[in-house]
N, C-alpha and C positions, 0 to 999 in steps of 0.2 A: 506172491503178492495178490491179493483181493483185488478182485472187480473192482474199477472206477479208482483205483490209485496213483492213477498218472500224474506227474505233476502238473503243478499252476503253469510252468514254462511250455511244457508238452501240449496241455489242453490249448493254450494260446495260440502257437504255432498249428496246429491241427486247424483251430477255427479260423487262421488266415488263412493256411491252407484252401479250404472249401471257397473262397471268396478272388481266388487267383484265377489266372486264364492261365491252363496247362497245355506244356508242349503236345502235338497230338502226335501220332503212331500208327501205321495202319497194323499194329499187333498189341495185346497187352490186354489187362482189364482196367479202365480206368474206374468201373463203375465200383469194383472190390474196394478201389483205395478210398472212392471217394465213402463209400460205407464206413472205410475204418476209422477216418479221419472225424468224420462225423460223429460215431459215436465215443473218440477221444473226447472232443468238444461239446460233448452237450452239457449246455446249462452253462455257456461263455459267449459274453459277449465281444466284440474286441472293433475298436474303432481305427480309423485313416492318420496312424501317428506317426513319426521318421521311422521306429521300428518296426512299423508294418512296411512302408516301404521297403526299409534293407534287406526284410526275409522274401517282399515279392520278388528283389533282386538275384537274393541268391538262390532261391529255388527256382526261378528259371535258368540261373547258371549251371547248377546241375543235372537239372532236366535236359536243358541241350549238352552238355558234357555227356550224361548217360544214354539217351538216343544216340549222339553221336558215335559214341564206341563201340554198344552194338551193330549201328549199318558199318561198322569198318570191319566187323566181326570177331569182336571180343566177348567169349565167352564164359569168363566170369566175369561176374559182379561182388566185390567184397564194400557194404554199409557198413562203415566204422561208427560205435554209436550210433544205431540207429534207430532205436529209439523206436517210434510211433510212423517211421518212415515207410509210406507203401509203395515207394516205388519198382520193387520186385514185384509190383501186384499188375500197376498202373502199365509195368511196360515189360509185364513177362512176355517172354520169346521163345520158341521153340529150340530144344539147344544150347539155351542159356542157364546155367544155375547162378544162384543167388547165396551170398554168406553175409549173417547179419552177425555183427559186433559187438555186445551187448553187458549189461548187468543183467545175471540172472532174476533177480524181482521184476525187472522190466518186459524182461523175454518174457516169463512165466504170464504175466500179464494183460500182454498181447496177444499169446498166443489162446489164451483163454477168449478176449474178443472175438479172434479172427474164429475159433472153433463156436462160439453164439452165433454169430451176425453167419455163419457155415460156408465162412471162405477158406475154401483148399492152398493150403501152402506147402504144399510137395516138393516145389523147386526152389525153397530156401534151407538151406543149410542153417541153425543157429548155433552158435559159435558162443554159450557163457565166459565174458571176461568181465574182473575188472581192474581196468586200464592201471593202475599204481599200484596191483600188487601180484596181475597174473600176467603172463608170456602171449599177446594176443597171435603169435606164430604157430606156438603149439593148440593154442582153440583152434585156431583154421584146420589144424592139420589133423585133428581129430572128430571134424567133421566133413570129412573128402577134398578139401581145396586141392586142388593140384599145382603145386611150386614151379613146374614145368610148362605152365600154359600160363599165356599175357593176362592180364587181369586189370579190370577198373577196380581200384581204391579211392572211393568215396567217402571224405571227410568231413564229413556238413557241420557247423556250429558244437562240435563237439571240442576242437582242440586248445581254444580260451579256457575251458574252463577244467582244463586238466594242470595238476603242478607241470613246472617246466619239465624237470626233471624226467615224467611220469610220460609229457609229451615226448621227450629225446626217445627214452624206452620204446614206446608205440612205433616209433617212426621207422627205428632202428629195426623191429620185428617185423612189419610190414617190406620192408626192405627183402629181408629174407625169404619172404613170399613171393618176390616180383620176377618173374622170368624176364627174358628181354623185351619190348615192345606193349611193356604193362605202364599206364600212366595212375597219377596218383592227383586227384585232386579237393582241393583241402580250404577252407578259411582260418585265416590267422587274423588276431587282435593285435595291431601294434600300435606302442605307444605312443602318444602324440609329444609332438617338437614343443611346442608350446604346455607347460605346463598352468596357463591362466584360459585352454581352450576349452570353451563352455560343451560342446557337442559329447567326447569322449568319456567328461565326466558324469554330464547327464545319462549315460547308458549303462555307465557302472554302477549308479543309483540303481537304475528302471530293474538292472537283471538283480542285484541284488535283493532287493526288493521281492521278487518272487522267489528267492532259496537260496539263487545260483550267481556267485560272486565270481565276477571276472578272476582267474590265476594266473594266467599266462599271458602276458604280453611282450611282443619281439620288438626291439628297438629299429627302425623303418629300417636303418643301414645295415641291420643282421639277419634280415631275413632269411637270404639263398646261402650264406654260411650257415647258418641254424639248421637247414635241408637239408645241405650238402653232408654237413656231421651225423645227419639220420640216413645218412644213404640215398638221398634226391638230389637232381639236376635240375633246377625251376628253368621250364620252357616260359612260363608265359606268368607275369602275377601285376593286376589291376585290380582299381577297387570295384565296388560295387555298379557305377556308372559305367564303366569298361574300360576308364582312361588309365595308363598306364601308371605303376607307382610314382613311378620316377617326376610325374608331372600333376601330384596330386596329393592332396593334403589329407583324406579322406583317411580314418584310422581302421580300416576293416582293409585285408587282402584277400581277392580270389586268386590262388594259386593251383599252375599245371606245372607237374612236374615228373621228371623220367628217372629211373633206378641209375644214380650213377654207377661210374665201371669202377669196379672191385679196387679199392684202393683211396678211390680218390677223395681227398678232402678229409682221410682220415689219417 
């Protein structure tokens, strides 16, 4: 892919990016990320709309999920889709490697960036996939992941807008990557109870609107069966606010969840 080919969704997110207050670290480069993101986003403006807020939510979800797993001392990172994500950059660690998840045009892409703007990425592994029609187990494993070591699987706004189908596959492969004491955490689009509620619909305009049409959405009561059939144990799944699903109308899920044991749910 050519320079400056990221998409409308990508450069968006990048420029709310720069505009967030990030978890801090006393390790990592944040000033590489904030380089890359920047030069995703130039020439975007992007204003204080629900969808700014939901990404300021989830990107500080992740950020304290992935701070948090490396002070526990998980030493890989695997970004599923990850797109234009710097947080292999923002919070590299000594010790740590990094596996990015990707479409090839994307990867290529970035990586052309990160070698302009001459940030070193030595400690990322990439891993060309894509998700509906390639084994994202076998990318890992063809670029060092180790299946025997715990691992964070980071999921970020990627898995709405994969077919269901395409999501089960994903989930189910990543599965097989997951040694014991590897967590996996993911957002999921579910569908709202109400089919005359104005919120949900308005978002599948907004994304569409820029290319990317919502695909997947899990009915609120399917969620931790839908996991479970991929090989996950959901420990912990809230919306965006942090309130628990179960007491919340909110159509977006942060979910944490644990490799279940060999069998179950299937």
């Amino acid at each position: 892919m050519r320079e400056g080919h990221a998409s409308l969704t990508a450069r968006r997110v990048a420029a709310h990016r720069l505009s967030f207050p990030r978890l801090a670290s006393p390790y990592g480069r944040p000033e590489a990320d904030q380089q890359l993101q920047a030069d995703v986003a130039a020439g975007v403006d992007v204003e204080p709309t629900p969808i700014a807020r939901y990404l300021r939510a989830r990107t500080g979800f992740f950020d304290r999920v992935v701070v948090g797993a490396l002070d526990a001392g998980i030493r890989q990172v695997v970004v599923v889709g990850a797109g234009y994500d710097g947080r292999s950059l923002r919070y590299a660690r000594p010790g740590v490697r990094w596996f990015e998840l990707d479409h090839a045009d994307t990867q290529a892409d970035k990586r052309a960036r990160l070698d302009r703007l001459g940030i070193g990425a030595a400690e990322i592994g990439f891993a060309a996939t894509d998700f509906v029609v390639d084994d994202a187990a076998d990318a890992l494993g063809r670029v060092g992941h180790d299946p025997e070591r715990a691992s964070l699987f980071a999921c970020e706004g990627v898995a709405a807008y994969l077919p269901i189908d395409a999501l089960a596959r994903l989930l189910r492969a990543l599965r097989r990557r997951a040694a014991p004491a590897s967590t996996l955490a993911i957002t999921l689009a579910l569908r709202s109870d109400s089919p005359t509620d104005a919120a949900p619909q308005a978002l599948r305009a907004a994304v569409a609107g820029m290319g990317e049409p919502l695909l997947s959405e899990l009915p609120r009561g399917e969620l931790a069966a839908f996991l479970l059939g991929g090989g996950w144990t959901v420990h912990r799944a809230t919306d965006p606010a942090g309130l628990d699903l179960a007491g919340s109308e909110r159509t977006s899920a942060f979910v944490l969840a644990a490799p279940a044991e060999e069998g179950e749910g299937r």
